[in-house]
ZAMARFI-904294 format. One record per residue (C-alpha): x, y, z. Coordinates in pm, 1 decimal. Layout:
<nodes>
NODE        X        Y        Z
NODE        X        Y        Z
...
</nodes>
This chain:
<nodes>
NODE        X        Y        Z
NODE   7097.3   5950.0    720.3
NODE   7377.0   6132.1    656.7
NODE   7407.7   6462.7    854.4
NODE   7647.5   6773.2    816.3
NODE   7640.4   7053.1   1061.5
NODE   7230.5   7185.0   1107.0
NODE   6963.1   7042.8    956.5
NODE   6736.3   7184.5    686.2
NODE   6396.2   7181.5    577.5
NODE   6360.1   7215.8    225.7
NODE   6406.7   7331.0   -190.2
NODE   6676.4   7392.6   -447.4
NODE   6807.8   7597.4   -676.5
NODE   6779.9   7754.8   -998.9
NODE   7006.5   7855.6  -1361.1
NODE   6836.3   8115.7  -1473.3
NODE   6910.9   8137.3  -1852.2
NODE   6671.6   8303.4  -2149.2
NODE   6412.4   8142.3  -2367.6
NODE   6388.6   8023.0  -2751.6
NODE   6463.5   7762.7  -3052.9
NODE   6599.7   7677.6  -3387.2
NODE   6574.9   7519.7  -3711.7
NODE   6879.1   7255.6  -3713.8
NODE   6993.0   6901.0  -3831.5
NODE   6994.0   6655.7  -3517.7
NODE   7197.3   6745.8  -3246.8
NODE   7506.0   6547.7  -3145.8
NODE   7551.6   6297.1  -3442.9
NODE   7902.0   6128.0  -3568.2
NODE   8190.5   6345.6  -3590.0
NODE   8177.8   6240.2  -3948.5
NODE   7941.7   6579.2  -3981.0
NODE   8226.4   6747.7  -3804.9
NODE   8433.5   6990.7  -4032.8
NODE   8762.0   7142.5  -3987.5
NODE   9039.9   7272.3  -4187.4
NODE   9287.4   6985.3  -4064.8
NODE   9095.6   6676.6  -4010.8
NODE   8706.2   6562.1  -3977.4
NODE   8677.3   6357.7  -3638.9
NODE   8444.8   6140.8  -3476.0
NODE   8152.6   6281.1  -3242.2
NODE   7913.6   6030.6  -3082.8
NODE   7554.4   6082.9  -3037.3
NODE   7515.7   6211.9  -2670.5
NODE   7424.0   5978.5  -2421.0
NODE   7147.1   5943.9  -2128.3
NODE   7349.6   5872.0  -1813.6
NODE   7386.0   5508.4  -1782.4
NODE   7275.2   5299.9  -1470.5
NODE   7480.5   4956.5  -1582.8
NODE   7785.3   4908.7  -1426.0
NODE   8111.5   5078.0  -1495.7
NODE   8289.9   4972.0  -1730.7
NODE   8678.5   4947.5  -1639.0
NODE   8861.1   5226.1  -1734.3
NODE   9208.3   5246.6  -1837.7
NODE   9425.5   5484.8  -1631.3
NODE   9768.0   5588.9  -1621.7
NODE  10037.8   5451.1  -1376.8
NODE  10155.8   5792.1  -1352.5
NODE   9914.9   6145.4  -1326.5
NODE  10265.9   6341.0  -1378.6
NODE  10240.6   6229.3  -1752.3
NODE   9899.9   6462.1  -1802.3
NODE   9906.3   6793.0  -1819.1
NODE   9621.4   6967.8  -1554.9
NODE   9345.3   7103.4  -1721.5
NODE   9155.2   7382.8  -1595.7
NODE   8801.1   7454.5  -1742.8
NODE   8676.7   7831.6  -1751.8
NODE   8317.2   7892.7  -1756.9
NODE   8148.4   8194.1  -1981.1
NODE   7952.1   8493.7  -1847.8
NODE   7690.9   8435.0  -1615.8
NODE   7805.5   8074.1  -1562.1
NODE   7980.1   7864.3  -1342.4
NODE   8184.2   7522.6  -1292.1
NODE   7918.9   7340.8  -1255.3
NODE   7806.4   7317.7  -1667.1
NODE   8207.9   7114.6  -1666.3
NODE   8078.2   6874.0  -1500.1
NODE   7951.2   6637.1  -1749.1
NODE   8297.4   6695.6  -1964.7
NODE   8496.3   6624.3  -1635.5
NODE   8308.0   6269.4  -1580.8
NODE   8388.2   6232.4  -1934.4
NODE   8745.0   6301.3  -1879.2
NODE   8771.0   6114.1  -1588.8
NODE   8577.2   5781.9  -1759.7
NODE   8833.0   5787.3  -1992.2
NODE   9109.9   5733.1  -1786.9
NODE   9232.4   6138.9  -1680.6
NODE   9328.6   6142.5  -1367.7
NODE   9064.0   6343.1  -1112.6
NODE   9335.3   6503.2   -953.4
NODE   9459.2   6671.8  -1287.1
NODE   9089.9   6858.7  -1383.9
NODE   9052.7   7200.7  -1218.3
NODE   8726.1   7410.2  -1310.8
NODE   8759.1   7797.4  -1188.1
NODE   8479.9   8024.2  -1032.0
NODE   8449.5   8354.3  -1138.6
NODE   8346.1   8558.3   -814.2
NODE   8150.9   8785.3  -1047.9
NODE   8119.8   8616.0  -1372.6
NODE   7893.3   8887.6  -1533.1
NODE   8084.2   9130.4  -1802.1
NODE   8033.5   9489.4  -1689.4
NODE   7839.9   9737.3  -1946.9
NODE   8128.8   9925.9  -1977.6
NODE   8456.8   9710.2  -1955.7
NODE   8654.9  10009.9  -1850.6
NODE   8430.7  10154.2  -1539.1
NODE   8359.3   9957.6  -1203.1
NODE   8008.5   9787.6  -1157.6
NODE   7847.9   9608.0   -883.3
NODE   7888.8   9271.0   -906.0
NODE   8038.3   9259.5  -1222.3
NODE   8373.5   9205.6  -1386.9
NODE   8585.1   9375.7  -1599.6
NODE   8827.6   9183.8  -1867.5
NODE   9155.8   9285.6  -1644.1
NODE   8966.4   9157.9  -1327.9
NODE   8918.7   8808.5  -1524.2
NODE   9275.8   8812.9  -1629.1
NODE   9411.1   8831.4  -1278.2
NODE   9196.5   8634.0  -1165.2
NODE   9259.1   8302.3  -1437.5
NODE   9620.9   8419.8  -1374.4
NODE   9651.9   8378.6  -1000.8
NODE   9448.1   8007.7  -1065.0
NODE   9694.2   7896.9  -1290.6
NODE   9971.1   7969.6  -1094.1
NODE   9798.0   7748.7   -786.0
NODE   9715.1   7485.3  -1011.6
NODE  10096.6   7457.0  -1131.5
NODE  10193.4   7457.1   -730.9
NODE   9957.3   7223.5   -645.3
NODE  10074.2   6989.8   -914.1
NODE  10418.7   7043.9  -1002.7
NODE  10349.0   7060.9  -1354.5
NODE  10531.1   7331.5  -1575.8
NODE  10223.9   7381.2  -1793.5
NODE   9866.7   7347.9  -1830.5
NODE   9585.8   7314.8  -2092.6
NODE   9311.9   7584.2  -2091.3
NODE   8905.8   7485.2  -2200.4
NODE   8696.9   7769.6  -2200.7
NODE   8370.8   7768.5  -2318.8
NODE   8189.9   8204.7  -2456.6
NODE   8312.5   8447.1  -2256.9
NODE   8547.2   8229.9  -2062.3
NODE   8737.7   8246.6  -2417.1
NODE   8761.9   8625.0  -2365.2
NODE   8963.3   8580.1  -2026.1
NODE   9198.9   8301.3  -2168.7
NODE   9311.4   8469.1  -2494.3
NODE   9379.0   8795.9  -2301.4
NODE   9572.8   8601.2  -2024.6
NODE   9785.5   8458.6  -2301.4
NODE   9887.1   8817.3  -2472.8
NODE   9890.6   9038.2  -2233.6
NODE   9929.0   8858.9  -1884.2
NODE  10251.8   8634.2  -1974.2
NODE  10042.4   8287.8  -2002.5
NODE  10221.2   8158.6  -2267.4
NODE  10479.3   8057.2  -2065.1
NODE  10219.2   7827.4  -1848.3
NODE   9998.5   7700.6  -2118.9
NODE  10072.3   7428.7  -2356.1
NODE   9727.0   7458.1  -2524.9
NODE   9386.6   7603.2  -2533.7
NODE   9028.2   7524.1  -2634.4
NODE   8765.2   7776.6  -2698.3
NODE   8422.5   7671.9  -2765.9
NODE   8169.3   7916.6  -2908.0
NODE   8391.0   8241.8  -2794.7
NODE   8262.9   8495.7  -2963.4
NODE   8621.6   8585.2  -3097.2
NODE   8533.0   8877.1  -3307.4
NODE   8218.2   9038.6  -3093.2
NODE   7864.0   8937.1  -3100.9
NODE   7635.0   9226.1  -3213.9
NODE   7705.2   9563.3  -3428.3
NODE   7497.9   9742.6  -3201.1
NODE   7731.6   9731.5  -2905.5
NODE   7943.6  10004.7  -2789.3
NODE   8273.1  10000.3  -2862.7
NODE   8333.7  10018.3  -2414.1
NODE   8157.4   9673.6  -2444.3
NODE   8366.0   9369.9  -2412.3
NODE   8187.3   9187.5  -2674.5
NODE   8180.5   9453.6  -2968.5
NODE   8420.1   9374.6  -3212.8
NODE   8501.2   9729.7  -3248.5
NODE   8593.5   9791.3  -2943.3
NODE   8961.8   9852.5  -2789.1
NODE   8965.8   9505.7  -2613.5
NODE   8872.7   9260.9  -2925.7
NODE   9086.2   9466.2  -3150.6
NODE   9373.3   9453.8  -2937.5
NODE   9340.0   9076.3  -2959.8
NODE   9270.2   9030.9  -3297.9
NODE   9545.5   9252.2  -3368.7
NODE   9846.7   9062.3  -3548.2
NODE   9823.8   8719.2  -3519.6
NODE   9495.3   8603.9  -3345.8
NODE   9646.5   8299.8  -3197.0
NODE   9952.8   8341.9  -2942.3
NODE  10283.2   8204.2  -3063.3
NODE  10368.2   7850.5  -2854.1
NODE  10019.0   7782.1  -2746.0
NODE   9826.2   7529.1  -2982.8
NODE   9466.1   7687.2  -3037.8
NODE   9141.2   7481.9  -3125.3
NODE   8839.3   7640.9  -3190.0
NODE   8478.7   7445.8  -3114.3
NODE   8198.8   7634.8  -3326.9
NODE   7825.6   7551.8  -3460.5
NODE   7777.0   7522.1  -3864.4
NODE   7496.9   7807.5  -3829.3
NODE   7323.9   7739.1  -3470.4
NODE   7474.5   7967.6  -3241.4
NODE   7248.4   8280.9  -3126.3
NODE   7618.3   8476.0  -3118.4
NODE   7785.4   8400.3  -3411.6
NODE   7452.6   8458.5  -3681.2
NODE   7511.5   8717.5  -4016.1
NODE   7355.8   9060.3  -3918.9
NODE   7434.3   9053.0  -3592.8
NODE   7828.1   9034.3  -3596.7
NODE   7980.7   9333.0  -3702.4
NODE   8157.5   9181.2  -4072.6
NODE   8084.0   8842.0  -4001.2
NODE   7860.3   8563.2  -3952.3
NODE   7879.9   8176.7  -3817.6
NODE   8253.5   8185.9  -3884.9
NODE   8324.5   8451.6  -3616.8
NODE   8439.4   8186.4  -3319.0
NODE   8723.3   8088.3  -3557.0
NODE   9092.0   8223.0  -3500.6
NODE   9340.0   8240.8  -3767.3
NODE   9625.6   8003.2  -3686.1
NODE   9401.6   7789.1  -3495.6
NODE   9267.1   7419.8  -3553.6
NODE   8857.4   7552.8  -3606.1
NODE   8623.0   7260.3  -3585.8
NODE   8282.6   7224.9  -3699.2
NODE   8013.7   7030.4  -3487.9
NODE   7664.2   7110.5  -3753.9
NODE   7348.4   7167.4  -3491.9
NODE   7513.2   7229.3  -3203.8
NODE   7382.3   7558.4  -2977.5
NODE   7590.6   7802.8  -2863.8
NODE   7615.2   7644.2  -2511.6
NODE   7627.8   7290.7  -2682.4
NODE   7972.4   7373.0  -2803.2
NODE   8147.9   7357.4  -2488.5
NODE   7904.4   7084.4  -2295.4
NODE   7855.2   6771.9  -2536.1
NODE   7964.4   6446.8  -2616.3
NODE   8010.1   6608.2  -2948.6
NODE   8251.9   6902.6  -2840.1
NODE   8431.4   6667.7  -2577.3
NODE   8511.6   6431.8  -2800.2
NODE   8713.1   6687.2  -3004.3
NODE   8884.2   6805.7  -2684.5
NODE   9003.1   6503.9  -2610.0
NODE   9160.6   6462.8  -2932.6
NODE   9308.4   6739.5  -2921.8
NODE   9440.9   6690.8  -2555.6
NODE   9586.4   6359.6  -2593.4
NODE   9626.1   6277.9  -2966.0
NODE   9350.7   6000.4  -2936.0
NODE   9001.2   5928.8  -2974.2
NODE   8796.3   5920.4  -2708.9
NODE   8766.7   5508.3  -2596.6
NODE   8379.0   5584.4  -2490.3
NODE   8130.1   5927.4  -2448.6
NODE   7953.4   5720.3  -2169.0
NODE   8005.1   5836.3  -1812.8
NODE   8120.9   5541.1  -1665.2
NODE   7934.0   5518.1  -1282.5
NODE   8183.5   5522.2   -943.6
NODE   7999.3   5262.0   -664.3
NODE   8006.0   5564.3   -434.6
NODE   8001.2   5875.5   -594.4
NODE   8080.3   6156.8   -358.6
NODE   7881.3   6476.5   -414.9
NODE   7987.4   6847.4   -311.9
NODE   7939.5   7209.9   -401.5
NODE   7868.8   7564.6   -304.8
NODE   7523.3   7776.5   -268.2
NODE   7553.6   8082.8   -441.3
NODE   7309.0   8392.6   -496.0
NODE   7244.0   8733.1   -626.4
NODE   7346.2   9043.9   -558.4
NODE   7170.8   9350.7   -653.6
NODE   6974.9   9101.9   -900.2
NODE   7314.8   9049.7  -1084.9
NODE   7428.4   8633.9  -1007.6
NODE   7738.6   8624.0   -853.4
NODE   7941.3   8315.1   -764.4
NODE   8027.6   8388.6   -411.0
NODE   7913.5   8182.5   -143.3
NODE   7591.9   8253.3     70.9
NODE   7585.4   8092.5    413.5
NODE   7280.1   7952.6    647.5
NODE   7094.0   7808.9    358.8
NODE   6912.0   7530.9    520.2
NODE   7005.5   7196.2    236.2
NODE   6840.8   6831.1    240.1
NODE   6848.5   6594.7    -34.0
NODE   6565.1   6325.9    -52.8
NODE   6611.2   5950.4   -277.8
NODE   6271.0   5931.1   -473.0
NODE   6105.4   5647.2   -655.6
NODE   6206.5   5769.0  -1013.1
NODE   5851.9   5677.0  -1162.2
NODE   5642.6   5881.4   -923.1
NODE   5868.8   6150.7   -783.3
NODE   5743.8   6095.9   -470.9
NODE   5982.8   6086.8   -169.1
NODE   6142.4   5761.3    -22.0
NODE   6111.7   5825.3    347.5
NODE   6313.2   6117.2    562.9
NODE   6567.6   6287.6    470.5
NODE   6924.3   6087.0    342.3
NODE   7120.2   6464.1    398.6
NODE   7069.7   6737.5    574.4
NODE   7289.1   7046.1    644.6
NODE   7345.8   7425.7    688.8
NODE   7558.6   7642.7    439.2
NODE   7870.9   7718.9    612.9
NODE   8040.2   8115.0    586.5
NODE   8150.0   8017.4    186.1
NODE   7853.0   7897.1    123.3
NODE   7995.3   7509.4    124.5
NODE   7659.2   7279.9    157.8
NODE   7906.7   6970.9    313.4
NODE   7982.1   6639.9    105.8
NODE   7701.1   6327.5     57.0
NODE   7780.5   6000.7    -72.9
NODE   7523.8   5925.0   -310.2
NODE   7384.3   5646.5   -501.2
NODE   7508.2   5578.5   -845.5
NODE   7144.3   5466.1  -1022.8
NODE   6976.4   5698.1   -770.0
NODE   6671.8   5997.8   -804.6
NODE   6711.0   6256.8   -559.2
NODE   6533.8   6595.7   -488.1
NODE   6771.9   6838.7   -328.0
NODE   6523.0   7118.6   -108.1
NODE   6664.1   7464.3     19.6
NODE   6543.1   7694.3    255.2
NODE   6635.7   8036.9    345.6
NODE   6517.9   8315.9    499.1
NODE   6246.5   8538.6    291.4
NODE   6319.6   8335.8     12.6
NODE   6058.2   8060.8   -169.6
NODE   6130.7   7708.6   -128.1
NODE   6324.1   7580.3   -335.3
NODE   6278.9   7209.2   -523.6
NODE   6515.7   7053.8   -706.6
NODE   6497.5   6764.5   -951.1
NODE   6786.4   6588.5  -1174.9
NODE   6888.8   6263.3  -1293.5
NODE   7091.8   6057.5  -1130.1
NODE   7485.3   6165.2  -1043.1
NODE   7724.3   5889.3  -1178.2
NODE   8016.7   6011.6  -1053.7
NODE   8232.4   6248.7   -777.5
NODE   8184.8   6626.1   -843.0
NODE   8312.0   6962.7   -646.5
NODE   8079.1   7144.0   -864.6
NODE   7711.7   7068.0   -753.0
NODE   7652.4   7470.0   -690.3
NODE   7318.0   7559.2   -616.1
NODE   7231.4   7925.3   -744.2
NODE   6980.2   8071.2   -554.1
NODE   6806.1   8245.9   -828.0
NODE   6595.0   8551.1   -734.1
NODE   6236.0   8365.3   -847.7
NODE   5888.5   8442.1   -678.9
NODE   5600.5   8187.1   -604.0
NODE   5294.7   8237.8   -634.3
NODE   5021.0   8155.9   -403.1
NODE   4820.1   7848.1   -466.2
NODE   4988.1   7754.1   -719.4
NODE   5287.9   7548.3   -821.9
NODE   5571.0   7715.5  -1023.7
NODE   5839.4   7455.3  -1256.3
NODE   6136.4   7563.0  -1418.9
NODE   6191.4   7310.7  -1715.7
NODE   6535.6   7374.2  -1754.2
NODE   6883.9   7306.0  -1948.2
NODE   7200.7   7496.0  -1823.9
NODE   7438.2   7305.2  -2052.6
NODE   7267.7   7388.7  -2355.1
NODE   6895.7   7545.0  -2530.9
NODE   6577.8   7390.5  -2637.8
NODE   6421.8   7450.8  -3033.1
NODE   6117.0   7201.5  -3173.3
NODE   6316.9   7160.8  -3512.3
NODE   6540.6   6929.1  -3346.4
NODE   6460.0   6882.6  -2963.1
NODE   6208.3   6593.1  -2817.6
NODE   6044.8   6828.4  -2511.1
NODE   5773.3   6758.3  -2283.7
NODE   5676.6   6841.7  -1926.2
NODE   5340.6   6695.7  -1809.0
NODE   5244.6   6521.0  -2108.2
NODE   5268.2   6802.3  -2330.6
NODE   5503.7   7012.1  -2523.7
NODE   5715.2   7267.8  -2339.7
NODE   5528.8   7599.7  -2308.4
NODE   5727.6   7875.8  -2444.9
NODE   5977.8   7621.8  -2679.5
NODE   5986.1   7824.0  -3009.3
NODE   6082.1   7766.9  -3394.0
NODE   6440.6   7893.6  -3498.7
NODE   6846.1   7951.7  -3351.8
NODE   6763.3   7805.4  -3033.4
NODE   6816.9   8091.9  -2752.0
NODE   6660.1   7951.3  -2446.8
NODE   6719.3   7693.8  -2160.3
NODE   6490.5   7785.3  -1943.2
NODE   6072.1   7780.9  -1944.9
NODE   5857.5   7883.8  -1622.7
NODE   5509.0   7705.3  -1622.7
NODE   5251.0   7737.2  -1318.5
NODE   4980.3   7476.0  -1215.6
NODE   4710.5   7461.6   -986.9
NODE   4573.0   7207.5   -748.4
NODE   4751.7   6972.2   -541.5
NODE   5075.1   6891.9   -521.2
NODE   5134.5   6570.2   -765.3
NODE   5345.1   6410.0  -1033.5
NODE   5466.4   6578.0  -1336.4
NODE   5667.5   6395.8  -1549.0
NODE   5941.4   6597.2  -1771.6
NODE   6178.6   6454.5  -2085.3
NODE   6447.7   6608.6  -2300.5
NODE   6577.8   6370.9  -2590.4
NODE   6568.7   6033.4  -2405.6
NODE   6669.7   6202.8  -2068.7
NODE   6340.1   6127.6  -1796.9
NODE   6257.3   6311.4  -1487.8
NODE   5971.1   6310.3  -1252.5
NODE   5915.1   6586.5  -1023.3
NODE   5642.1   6680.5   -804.8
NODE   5423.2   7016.9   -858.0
NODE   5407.8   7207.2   -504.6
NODE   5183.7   7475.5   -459.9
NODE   5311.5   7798.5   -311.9
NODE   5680.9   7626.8   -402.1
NODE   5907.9   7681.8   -680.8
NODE   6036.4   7354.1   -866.7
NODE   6340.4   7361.4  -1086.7
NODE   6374.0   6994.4  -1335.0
NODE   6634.9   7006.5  -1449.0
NODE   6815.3   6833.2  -1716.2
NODE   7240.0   6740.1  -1700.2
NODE   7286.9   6641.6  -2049.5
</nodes>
């Protein structure tokens, strides 16, 4: 067993996202149903994480020769939805030591961009704050620029760092996946950082839209995302992610958080990175990948990204067809005072259920396919949920992108989804309670298989990576 500073007891975390569907073509197909106004690339279908062995990957004699890239995650969010594109990166031949992903401490937008709110941040707050990263990323690796990814509101930070906080110097390009460039709904005041009316989208849509010596690409949906719809956009409609003077690609079917987390959407940034296709979308395994992160919370009921310390942390292997625990413990820790959970060497091919524990809290289950690779960026949100006595609560549930029945193969138990609706898919997350004893519930997304275990008077989070 593996051991880092106390030991724990038991449960996981939870992304809390919304709840609803959409009427699409199939998700992730070949970039050939790509569009955009320079060229029509390729896009893969997306893969289930492969348990063969890794394939040998190609890398550079040199890092120096790529640029860093750091990846900026969109309100509410954090690193951890990059990490799927990093492995991608990374199985491709980028060097590890050249992907950064950034942390908002408080990645909710306030109400009102120009007055202070708990646990929220304003647009100059962001600014600084992807401003001071960028400068420690081009320490840290001597590089005299950098390449930006954002994917929604991480789009807002990066085009205001580039006009009005001198980033143009720094940056070499940037990606922006389903920003809402030009506001999401009418009905927004014009204080709101989102309303296209408002002093803080018109200021950078004022002019040109792009920044001169910064290569833009935009990543949008043909007519799935729940921001970019006609009627809601003040003057516009599924175009409104696009930029003027930018490269604006085209995935068809894609959700809003699709556009910044697929094999689809990765495989245009790496073209437009490195001037190549992409030699695979398959995440290619590591023998001994080496598995790290932070446990974060809520404040005030608003999700913050700061770290909350003396969460008791223990990750159980399971058999993968039952669920069901292999024996004691493999990890067990304590949170330290950033909320760091320690590091655990895991098992490529492996099933694990990761359990926290904290005072007055549920606990907390956590089930996921296996982890291929190295990642900083297992956080564990401690999401302000309730269980209920008696029963077991499960969260069936997709940070990195929504659920619809037009296009989506769902089921949890045997049966469809609960709460998976018709339409633009808006939702990631579902809540479902049993009763009885704890047992087996099996859970699938589009090929992607997971077995957790019901718990009565627990809360159980499956949750799917891809």
């Amino acid at each position: 067993m593996q051991t880092a500073n106390n030991p724990p007891i038991s449960n996981f975390r939870a992304f809390g996202l919304l709840v609803l569907s959409m009427v699409a073509s199939v998700l992730l197909a070949a970039c050939d149903a790509t569009t955009t106004k320079e060229a029509t690339p390729t896009s893969p279908a997306s893969p289930v994480v492969p348990t063969t062995a890794p394939a040998t990957t190609s890398v550079a004699t040199t890092n120096s020769k790529f640029e860093p890239i750091l990846f900026v995650h969109g309100n509410g969010d954090s690193s951890a939805l990059w990490l799927t594109t990093v492995w991608r990166f990374e199985s491709n031949g980028y060097p590890r030591d050249r992907l950064f992903a950034l942390d908002y401490p408080n990645p909710n937008a306030r109400d009102n961009d120009t007055l202070a709110q708990p646990n929220r941040s304003g647009t100059e707050e962001q600014r600084q704050q992807l401003s001071a990263k960028v400068n420690e990323i081009l320490t840290t690796t001597g590089a005299s620029k950098l390449i930006l990814v954002a994917q929604s509101r991480g789009g807002n930070s990066v085009r205001n760092y580039l006009k009005n906080g001198g980033g143009a110097a720094k940056v070499d390009k940037a990606i922006l996946a389903g920003t809402p460039n030009h506001g999401v709904s009418a009905n927004l005041p014009a204080s709101n950082e989102f309303s296209g009316q408002g002093p803080f989208l018109k200021d950078l849509n004022t002019g040109n839209e792009v920044v001169e010596g910064v290569s833009f690409m935009t990543i949008r949906s043909d007519s799935q995302d729940k921001f970019a719809q006609p009627g809601i956009v003040t003057g516009l409609g599924y175009e409104g992610p696009e930029l003027k003077g930018a490269k604006n690609v085209v995935i068809p079917g894609l959700d809003h958080r699709e556009t910044g987390y697929t094999p689809a959407a990765f495989a245009q940034m790496y073209q437009f990175i490195t001037g190549n296709a992409p030699a695979t979308l398959d995440i290619t395994p590591e023998t001994a990948p080496k598995l790290s992160g932070l446990v974060t919370g809520y404040e005030s009921a608003v999700a913050t990204n700061k770290g909350v310390a003396g969460v008791n942390f223990a990750i159980y292997e399971l058999d993968p067809t039952t669920g069901n625990r292999q024996g004691a413990a493999v990890y067990q820790t304590t949170s330290t005072a950033d909320g760091s959970w320690g590091s655990f060497t895991a098992k490529p091919t492996a099933y694990y259920e990761i359990v926290v524990q904290t005072a007055n809290q549920p606990t907390r289950h956590f089930f996921r396919s296996p982890f291929p690779r190295s990642t900083p960026y297992l956080h564990i949100r401690l999401y302000p949920d309730a269980a209920v006595a008696g029963k077991a609560v499960i969260y069936y549930t997709r940070p990195r992108g929504y659920v619809s029945n037009s296009r989506d193969k769902h089921s949890l138990d045997g049966k469809p989804v609960p709460g998976v609706r018709d339409g633009v898919p808006t939702d990631s997350s579902f809540r479902v309670e049993y009763e009885g004893v704890e047992r087996s519930v099996p859970a699938m997304l589009n090929g992607e298989k997971i077995v957790g275990r019901a718990i009565p008077g627990d809360v159980v989070y499956i949750e799917f990576t891809y």
